[in-house]
TORFIKE-888538 format. One line per field, with one value per atom (N, C-alpha, C, O, CB): residue in one letter; x, y, z. Coordinates in steps of 0.1 Angstrom, whole numbers, padded with zeros to 4 digits. Last residue first. Glycine has a CB too. Example, Ala and Ser with C-alpha at 12.3 -4.5 7.8 and 13.67 -1.06 7.14 Angstrom:
2
resn: c(s;s;s;s;s;a;a;a;a;a)
xx: c(0128;0137;0129;0134;0141;0132;0123;0132;0142;0113)
yy: c(-0022;-0011;0000;0011;-0006;-0057;-0045;-0033;-0033;-0045)
zz: c(0071;0071;0079;0080;0057;0078;0078;0078;0085;0090)
! end
This chain:
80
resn: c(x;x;x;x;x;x;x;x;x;x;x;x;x;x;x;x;x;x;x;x;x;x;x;x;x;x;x;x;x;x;x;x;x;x;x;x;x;x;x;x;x;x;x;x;x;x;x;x;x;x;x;x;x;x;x;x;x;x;x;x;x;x;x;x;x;x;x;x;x;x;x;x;x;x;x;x;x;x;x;x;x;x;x;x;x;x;x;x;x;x;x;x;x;x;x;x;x;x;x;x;x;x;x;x;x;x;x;x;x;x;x;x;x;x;x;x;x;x;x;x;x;x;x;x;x;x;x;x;x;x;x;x;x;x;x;x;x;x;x;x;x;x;x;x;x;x;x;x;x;x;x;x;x;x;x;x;x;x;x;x;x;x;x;x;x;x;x;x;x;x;x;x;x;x;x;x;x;x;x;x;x;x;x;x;x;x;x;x;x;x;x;x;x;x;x;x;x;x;x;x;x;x;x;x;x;x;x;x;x;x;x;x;x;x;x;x;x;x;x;x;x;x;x;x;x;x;x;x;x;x;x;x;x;x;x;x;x;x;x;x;x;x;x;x;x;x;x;x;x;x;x;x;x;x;x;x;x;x;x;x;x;x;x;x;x;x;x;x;x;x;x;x;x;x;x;x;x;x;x;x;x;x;x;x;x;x;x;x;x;x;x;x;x;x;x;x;x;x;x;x;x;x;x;x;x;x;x;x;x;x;x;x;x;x;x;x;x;x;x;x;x;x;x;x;x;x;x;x;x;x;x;x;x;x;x;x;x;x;x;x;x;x;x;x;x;x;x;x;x;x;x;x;x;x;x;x;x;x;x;x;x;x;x;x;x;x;x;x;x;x;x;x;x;x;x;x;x;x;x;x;x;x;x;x;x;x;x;x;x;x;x;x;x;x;x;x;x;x;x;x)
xx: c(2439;2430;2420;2415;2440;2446;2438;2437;2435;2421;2469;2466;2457;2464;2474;2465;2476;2470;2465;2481;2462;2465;2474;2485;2447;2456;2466;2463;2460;2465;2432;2436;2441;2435;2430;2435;2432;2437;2449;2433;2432;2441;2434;2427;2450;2429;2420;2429;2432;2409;2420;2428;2424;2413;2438;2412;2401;2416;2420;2378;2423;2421;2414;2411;2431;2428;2423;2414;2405;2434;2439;2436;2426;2414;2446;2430;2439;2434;2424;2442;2420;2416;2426;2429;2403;2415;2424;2420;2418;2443;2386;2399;2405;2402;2394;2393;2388;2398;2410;2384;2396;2399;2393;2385;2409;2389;2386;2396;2406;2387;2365;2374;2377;2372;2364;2372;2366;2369;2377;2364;2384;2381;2377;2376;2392;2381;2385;2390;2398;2399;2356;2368;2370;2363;2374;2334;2338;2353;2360;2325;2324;2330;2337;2346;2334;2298;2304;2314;2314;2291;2284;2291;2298;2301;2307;2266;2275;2281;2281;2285;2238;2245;2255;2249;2236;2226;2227;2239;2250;2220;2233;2231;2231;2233;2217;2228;2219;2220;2210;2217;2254;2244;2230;2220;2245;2273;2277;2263;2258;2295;2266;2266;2264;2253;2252;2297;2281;2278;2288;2278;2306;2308;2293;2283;2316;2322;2309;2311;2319;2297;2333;2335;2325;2321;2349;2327;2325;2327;2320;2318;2325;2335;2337;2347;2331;2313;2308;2315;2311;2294;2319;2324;2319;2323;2317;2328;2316;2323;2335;2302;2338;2343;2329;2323;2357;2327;2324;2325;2317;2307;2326;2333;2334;2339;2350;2307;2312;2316;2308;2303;2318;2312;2318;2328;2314;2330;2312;2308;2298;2310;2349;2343;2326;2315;2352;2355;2357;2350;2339;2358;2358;2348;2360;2371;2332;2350;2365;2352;2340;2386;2352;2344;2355;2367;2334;2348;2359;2347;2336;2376;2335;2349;2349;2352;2358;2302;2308;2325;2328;2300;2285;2294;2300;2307;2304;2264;2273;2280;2281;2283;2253;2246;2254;2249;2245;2237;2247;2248;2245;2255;2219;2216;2226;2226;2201;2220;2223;2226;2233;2230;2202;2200;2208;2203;2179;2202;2193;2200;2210;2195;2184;2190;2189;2180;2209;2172;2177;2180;2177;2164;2182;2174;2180;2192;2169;2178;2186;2179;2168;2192;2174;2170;2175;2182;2158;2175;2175;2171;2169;2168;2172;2188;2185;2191;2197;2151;2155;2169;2174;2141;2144;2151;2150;2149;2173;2126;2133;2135;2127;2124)
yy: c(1415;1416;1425;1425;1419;1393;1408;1402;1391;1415;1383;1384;1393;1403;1383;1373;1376;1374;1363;1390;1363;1383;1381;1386;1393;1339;1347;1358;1364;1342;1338;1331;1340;1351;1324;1354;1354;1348;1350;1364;1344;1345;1345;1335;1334;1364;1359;1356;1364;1371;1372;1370;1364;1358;1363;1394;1381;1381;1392;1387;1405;1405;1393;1384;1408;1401;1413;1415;1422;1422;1380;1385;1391;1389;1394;1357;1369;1372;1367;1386;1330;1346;1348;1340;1347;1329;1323;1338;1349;1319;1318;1326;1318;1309;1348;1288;1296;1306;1306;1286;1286;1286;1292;1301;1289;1302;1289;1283;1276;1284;1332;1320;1309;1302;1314;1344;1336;1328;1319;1328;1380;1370;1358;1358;1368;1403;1405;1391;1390;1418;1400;1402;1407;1416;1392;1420;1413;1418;1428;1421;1410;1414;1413;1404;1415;1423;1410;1419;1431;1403;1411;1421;1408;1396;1431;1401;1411;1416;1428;1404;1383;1387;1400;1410;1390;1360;1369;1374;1371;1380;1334;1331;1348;1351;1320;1335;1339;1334;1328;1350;1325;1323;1324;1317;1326;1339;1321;1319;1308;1319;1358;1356;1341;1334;1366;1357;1351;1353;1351;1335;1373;1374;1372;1379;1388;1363;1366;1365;1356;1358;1371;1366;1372;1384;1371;1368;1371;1368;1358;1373;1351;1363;1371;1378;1374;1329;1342;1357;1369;1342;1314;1313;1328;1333;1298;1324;1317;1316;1319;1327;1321;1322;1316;1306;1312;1329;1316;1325;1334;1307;1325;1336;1326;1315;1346;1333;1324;1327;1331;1317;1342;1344;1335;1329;1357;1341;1348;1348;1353;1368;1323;1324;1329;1325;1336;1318;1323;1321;1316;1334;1298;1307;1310;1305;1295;1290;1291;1299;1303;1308;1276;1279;1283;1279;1265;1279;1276;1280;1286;1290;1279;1275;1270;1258;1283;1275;1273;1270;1258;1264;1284;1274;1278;1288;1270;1313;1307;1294;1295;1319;1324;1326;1317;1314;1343;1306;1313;1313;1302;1311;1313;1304;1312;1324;1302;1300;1307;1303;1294;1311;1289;1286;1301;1311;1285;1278;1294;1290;1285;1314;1262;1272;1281;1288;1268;1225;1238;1250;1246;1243;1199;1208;1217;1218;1213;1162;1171;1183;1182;1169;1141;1147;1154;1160;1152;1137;1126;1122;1113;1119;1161;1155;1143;1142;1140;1183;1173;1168;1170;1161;1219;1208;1192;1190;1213;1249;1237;1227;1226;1231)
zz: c(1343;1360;1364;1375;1372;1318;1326;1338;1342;1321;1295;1306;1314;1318;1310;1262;1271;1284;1286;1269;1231;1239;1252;1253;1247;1232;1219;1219;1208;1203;1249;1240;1238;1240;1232;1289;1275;1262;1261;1273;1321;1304;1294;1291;1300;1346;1335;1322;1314;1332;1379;1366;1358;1360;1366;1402;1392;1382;1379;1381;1429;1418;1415;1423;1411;1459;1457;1442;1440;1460;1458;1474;1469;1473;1484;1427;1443;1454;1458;1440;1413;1422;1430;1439;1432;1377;1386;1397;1394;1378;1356;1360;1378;1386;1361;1332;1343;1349;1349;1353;1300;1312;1319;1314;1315;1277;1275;1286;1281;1260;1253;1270;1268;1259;1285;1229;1234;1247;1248;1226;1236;1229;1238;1250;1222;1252;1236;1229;1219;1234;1278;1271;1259;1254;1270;1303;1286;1282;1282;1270;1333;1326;1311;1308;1333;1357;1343;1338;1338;1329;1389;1379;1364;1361;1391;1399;1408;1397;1397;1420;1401;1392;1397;1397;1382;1428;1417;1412;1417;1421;1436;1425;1416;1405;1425;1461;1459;1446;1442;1463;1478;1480;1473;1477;1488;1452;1459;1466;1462;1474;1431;1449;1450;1449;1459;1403;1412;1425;1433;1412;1378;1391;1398;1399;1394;1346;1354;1367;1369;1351;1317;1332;1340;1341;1338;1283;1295;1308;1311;1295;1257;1260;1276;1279;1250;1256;1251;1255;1256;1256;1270;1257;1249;1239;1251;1306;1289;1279;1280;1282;1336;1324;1313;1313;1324;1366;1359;1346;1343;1364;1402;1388;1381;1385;1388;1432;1422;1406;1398;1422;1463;1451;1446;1449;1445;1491;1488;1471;1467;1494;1490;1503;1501;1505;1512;1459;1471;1478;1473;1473;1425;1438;1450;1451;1447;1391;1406;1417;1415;1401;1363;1375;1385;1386;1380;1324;1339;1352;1350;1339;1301;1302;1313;1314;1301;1295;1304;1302;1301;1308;1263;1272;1284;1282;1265;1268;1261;1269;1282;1257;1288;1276;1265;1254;1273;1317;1307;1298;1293;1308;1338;1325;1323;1325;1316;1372;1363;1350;1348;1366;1403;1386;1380;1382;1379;1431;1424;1412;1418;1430;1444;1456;1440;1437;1469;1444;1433;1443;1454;1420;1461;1459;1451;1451;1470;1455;1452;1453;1448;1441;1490;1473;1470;1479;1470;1515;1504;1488;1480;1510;1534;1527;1510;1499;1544;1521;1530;1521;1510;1533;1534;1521;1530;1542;1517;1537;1543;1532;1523;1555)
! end
């Protein structure tokens, strides 16, 4: 149990590299690093659903589809 009149922690992800971008859905949280990776969060738990490494440094957030994660890449281009 929490009370309103304070801040509570729910669950902490240390990322290994800067923070580019944040975006979410309904159940997850997808959070760009500098460290080349897109990360896929359980919006409630904080755990780790999946990652994914680019072919260079982030520096946007991705953008979400119905169905896909987008992702621009510096001076390459575009993944889903």
């Amino acid at each position: 149990m929490y009370q309103s009149d304070r801040p509570v922690k729910f669950w902490q992800f240390n990322a290994p590299g800067a923070i580019a971008g944040i975006a979410h859905d309904s159940a997850s949280l997808y959070v760009t690093c500098k460290d080349t990776n897109v990360y896929r969060l359980d919006l409630t738990t904080g755990k780790l659903l999946w990652k994914y490494q680019t072919q260079a440094i982030l520096d946007s957030a991705p953008q979400l589809g119905n169905k896909v994660v987008y992702q621009r890449i510096p001076d390459i281009g575009l993944i889903a």
